[in-house]
C-alpha positions as CSV (number, residue, x, y, z in Angstrom):
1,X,18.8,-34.7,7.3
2,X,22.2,-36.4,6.1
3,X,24.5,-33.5,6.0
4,X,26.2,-35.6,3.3
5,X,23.8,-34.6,1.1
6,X,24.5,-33.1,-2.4
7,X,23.1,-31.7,-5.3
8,X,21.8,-35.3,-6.8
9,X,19.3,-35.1,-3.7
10,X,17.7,-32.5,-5.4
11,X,15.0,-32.2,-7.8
12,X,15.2,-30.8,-11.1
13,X,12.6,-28.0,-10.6
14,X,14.6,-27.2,-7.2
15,X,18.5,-26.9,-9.4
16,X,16.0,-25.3,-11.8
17,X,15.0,-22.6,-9.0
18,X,18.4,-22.2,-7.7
19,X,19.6,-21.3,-10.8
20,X,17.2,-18.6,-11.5
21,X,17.9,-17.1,-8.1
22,X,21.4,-17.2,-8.9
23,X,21.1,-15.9,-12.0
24,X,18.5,-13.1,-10.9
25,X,21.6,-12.1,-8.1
26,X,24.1,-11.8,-10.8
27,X,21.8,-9.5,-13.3
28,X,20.7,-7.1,-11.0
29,X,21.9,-3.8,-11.6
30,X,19.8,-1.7,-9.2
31,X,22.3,-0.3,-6.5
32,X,19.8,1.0,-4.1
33,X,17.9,-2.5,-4.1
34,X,20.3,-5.3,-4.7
35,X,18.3,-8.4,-3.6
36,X,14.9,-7.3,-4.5
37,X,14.0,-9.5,-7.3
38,X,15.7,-12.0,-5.9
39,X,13.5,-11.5,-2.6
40,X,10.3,-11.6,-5.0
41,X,11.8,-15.2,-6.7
42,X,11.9,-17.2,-2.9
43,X,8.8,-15.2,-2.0
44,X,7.0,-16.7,-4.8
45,X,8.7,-20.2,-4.3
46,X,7.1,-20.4,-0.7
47,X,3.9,-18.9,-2.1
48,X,4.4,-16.2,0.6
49,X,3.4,-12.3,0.6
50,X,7.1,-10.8,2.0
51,X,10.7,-11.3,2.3
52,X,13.4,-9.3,4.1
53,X,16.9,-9.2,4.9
54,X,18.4,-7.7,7.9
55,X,22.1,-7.6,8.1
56,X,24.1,-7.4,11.5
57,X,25.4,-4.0,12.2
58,X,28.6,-2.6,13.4
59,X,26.9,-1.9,16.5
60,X,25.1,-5.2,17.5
61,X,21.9,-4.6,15.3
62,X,19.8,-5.8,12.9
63,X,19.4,-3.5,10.2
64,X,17.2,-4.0,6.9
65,X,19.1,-4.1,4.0
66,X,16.6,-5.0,1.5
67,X,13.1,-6.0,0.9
68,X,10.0,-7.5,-1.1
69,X,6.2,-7.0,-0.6
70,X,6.3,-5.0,2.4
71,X,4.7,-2.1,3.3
72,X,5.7,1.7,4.6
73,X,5.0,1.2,7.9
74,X,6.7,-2.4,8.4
75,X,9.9,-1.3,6.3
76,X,9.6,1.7,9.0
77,X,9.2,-1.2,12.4
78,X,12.0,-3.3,10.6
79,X,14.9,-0.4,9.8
80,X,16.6,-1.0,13.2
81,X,15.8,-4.3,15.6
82,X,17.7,-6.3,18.4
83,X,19.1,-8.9,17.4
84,X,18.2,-11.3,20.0
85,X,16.9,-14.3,18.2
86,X,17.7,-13.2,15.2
87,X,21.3,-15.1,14.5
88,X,23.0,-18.6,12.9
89,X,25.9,-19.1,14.7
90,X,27.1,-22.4,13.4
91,X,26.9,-23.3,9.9
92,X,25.5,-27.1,10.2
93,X,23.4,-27.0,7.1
94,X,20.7,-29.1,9.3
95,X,17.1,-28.8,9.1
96,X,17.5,-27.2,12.5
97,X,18.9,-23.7,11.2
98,X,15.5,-23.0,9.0
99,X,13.5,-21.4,11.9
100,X,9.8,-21.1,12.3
101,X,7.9,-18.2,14.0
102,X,5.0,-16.3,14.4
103,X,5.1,-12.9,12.2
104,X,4.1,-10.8,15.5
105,X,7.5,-11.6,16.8
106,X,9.0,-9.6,13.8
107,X,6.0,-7.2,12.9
108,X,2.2,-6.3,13.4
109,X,0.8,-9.6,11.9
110,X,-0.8,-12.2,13.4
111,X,-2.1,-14.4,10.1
112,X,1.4,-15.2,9.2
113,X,4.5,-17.4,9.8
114,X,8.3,-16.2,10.0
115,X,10.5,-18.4,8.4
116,X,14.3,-17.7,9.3
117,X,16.9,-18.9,7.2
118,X,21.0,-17.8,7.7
119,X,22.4,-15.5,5.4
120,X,26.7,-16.1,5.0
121,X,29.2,-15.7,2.7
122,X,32.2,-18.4,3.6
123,X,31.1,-19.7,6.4
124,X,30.9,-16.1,8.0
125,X,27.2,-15.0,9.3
126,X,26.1,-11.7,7.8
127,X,22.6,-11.8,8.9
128,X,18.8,-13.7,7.8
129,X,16.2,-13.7,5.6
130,X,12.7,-14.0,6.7
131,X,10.1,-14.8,4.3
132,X,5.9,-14.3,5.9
133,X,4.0,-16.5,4.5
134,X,0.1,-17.5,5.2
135,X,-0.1,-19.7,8.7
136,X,0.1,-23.6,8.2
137,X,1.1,-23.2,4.5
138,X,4.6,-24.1,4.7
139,X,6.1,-28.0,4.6
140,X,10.1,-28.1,5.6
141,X,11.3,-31.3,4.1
142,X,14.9,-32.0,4.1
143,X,15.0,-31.1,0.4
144,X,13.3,-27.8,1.0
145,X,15.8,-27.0,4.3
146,X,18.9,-27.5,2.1
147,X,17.1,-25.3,-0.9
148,X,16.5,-22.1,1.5
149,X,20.4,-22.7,3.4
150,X,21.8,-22.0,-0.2
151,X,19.7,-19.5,-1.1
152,X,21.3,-18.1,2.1
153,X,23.9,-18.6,0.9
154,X,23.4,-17.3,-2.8
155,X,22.3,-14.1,-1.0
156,X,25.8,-13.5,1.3
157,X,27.8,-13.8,-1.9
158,X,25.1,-11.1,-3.4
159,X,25.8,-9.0,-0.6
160,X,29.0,-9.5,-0.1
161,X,29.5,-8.6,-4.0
162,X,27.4,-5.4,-3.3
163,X,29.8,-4.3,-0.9
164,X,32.7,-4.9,-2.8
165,X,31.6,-2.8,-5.5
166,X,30.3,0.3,-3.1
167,X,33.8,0.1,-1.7
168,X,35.4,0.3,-5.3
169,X,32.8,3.3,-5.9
170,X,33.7,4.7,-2.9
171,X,37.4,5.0,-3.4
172,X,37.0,5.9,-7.1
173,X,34.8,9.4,-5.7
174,X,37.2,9.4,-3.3
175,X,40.3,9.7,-5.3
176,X,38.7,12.1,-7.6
177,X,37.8,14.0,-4.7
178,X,41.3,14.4,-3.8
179,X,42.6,15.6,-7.2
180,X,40.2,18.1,-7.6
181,X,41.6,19.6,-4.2
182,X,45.1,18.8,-5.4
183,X,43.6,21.0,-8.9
184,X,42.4,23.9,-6.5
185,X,45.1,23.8,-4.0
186,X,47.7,24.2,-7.1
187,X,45.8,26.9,-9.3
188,X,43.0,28.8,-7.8
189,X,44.4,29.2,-3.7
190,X,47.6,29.7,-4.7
191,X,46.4,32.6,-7.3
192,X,44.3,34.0,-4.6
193,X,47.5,34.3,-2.0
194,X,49.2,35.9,-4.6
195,X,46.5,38.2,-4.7
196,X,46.1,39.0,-1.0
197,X,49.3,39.4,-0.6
198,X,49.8,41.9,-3.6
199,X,46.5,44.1,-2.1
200,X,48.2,43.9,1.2
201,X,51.2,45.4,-0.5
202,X,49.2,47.9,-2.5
203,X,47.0,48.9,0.7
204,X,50.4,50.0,2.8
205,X,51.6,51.3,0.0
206,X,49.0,53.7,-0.7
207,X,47.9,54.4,2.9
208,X,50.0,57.5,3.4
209,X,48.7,59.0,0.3
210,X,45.2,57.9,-1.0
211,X,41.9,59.4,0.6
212,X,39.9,57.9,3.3
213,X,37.3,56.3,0.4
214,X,40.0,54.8,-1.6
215,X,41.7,53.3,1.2
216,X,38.3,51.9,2.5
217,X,37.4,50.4,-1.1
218,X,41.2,48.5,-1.2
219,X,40.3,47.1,2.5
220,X,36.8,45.9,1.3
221,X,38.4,44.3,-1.6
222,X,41.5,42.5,0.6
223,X,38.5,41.5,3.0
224,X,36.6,40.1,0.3
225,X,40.1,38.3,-1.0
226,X,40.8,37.1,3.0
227,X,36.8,35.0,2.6
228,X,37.7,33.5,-0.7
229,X,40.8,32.1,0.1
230,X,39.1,31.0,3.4
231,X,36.1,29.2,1.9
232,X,38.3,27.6,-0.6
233,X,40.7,26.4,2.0
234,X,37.6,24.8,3.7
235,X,36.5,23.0,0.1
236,X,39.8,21.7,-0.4
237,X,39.6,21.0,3.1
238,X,36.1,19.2,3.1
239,X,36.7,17.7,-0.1
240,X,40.0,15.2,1.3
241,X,38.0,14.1,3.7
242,X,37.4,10.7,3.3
243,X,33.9,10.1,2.7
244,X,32.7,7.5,5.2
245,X,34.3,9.9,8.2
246,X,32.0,12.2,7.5
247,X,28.6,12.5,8.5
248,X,25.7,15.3,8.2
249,X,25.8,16.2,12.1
250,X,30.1,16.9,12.4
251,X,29.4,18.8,8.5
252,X,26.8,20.8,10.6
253,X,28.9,21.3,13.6
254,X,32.1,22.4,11.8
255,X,30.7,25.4,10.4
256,X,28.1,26.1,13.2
257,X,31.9,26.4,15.3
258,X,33.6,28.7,12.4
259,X,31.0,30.6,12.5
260,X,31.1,31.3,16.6
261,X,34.6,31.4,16.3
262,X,35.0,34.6,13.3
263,X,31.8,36.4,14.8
264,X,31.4,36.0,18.1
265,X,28.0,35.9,17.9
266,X,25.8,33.8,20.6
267,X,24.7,30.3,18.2
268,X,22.5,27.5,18.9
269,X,22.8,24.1,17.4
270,X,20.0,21.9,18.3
271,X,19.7,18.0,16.9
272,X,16.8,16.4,17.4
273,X,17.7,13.6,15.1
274,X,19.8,10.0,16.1
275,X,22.4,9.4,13.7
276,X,20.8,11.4,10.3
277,X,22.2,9.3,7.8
278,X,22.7,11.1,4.3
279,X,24.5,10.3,0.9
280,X,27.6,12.6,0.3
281,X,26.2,14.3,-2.3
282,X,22.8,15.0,-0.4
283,X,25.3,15.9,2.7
284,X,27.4,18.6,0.4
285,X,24.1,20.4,-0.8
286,X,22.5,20.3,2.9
287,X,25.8,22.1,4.6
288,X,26.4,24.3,1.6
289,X,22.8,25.9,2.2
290,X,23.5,25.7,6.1
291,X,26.6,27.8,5.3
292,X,25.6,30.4,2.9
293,X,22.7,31.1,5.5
294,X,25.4,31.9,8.1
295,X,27.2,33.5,5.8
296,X,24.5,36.1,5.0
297,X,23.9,36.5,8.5
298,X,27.9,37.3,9.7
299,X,27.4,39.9,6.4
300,X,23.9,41.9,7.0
301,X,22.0,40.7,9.7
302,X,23.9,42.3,12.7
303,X,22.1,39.3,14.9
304,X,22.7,38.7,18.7
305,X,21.0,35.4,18.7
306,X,20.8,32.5,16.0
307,X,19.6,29.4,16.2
308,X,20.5,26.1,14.2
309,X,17.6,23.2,14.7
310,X,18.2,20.0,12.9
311,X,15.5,17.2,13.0
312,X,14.3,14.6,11.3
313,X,11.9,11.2,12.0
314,X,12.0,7.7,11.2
315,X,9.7,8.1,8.1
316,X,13.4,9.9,6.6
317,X,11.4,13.6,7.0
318,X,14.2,16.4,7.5
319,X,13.6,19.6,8.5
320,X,16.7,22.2,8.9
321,X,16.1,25.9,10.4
322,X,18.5,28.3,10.5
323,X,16.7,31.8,12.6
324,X,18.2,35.0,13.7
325,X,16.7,38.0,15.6
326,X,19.3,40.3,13.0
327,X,17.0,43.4,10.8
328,X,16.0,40.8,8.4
329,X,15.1,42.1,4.9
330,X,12.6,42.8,2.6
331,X,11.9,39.9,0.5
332,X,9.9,42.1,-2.3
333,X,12.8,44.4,-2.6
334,X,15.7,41.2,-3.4
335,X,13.3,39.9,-6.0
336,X,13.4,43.2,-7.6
337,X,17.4,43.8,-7.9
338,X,18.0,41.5,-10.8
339,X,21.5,39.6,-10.3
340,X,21.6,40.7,-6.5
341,X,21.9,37.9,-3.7
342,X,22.6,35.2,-6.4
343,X,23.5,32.9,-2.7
344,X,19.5,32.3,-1.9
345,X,19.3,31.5,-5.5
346,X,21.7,29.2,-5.1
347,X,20.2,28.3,-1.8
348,X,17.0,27.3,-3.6
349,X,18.6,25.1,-6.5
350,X,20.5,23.2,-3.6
351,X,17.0,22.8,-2.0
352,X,15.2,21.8,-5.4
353,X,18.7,19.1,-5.8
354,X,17.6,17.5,-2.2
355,X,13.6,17.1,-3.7
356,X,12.9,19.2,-0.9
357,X,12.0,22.9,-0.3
358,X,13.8,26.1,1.2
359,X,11.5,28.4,2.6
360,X,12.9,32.2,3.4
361,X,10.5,34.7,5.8
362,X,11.8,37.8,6.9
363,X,10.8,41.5,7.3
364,X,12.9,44.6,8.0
365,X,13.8,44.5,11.5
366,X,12.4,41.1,12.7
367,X,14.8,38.4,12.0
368,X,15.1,36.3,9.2
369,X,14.0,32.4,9.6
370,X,15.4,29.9,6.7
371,X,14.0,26.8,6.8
372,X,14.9,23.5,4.5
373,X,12.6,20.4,4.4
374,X,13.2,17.3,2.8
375,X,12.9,13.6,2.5
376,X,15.1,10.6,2.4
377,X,15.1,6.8,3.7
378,X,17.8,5.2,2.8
379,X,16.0,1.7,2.2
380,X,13.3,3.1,0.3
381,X,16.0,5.4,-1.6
382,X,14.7,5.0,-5.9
């Protein structure tokens, strides 16, 4: 192929194909799946039954970023691959840089071919698209080669778009983030100092002269005033973290330490999960329940032991248990004190936020075992 070539060496019905993918690109509106109906235009075009796009991780990898026509189990096979084989290093724009494969190399299918074509935005490699279509279907002419390099290329400036605008999302949440802490540090903490320090006042004051149940009630309230102000601290806290430096493990670990450091009780964090990979807001409503389950346990449980398991699978199943071998409670008898223990209420919207489900089991004197399950995979994400 001359690499001279232009767009008068197309066809008509190939411009006419470009510019529907191009257009297609530039109307999607669907955050979680960018390039799907684009994937479903060139799928169509090579009269094939899947496309995919696997973008080059931080880390070396392949990763799928978006996809057309496949099914649960191959999404599942194609979320994290080498990526041996898999790259365009130099942009030539020859007939040499479509590549042809069997399927198997990619996925369980033997009927199929695995055409590879370079996905970049300026010249810079972001990763491929593969299309499957049926064995011996497809013809690679040079007018079909240059077709599929520009849809490549039509795709990186998709991408690339996408990114732009999740980064711009990102700071905007970010930044709003940061004046609600800015609101919280200047109004509520600073009321609730004031506040301590006025009990603490009151408390010294009145310690020579009150009675031993007066005395107690002002130390429960200062106590109560002493976890306010800490929690909020730990909001305001949480909240300027920037976003993308968090992460639903570190969340998990931060209070799991708080906790070991204020009770000194004996706590286990287990993860059986590689890198769990949660939304912010999902994260939020997943350590929130975390935390008011070790709350309740520093408050009534009078546990030796508790145990903190987080795991989760490649079909985005997660399952978090938070166990102690306190004196546990008598479910029957919460549900009858109307307004009492609004936290597992809370607890239980969180849970029904996530799609998931909390379950609480616990008798007097055998430990109380909180257990959240839910589901989410990121590429599958509606």
């Amino acid at each position: 192929m001359n690499n001279s070539a232009d767009d008068n060496y197309w066809s008509q019905d190939t411009l006419t194909f470009l510019y529907e993918l191009s257009s297609t690109i530039n109307a999607t509106e669907n955050s979680i799946h960018p390039c799907a109906g684009p994937l479903k235009l060139i799928t169509q075009k090579l009269v094939g039954s899947a496309a995919v796009i696997r973008l080059i991780s931080e880390e070396g990898w392949m990763d799928l970023y978006d996809s057309y026509g496949m099914d649960k189990e191959q999404i599942t096979d194609l979320q994290h691959t080498p990526i041996e084989g898999s790259l365009f290093v130099h942009e030539s724009r020859s007939i040499k840089e479509i590549r042809r494969s069997p399927a198997s190399t990619l996925i369980n299918d033997k009927t199929s071919e695995l055409i590879s074509i370079p996905v970049r935005h300026h010249g810079h490699t972001l990763g491929v698209l593969n299309v499957f279509i049926p064995d011996d279907q497809f013809h690679l002419d040079d007018e079909t080669a240059l077709m599929l390099l520009a849809s490549g290329q039509h795709f990186g400036l998709a991408i690339e778009k996408h990114r732009l605008e999740n980064a711009a999302k990102q700071k905007l949440i970010q930044e709003e983030r940061n004046m609600i802490a800015n609101e919280l540090h200047d109004s509520l903490a600073q009321t609730l100092a004031s506040l301590r320090f006025q009990v603490r006042i009151l408390d010294q004051t009145l310690q020579p002269t009150s009675d031993y149940m007066a005395i107690m009630s002002l130390e429960q309230v200062e106590h109560g005033l002493d976890e306010a102000y800490t929690d909020l601290r730990e909001l305001i806290a949480h909240c300027r973290v920037p976003i993308e430096q968090q992460g639903l493990l570190p969340s998990i670990e931060r209070v799991v330490s708080k906790f070991r450091e204020e009770t000194g009780i004996h706590i286990l964090l287990q993860c059986e999960c590689q890198d769990p990979d949660v939304p912010a807001n999902m994260e939020m409503n997943i350590y929130r329940i975390v935390q008011e389950a070790l709350t309740n346990i520093k408050k009534h449980a009078n546990a030796h032991i508790v145990r903190v398991l987080l795991s989760c699978n490649d079909k985005g199943q997660f399952r978090i248990l938070v166990e102690n071998d306190g004196e546990g409670f008598d479910k029957k008898a919460i549900k009858s004190k109307e307004g009492q223990h609004l936290g597992l209420t809370i607890m239980q919207e969180r849970a029904r936020h996530l799609g998931g489900q909390l379950r609480i089991e616990s008798e007097p004197e055998e430990g109380t075992r909180i257990e959240l399950k839910f589901r989410y995979l990121r590429e599958q994400a509606e």
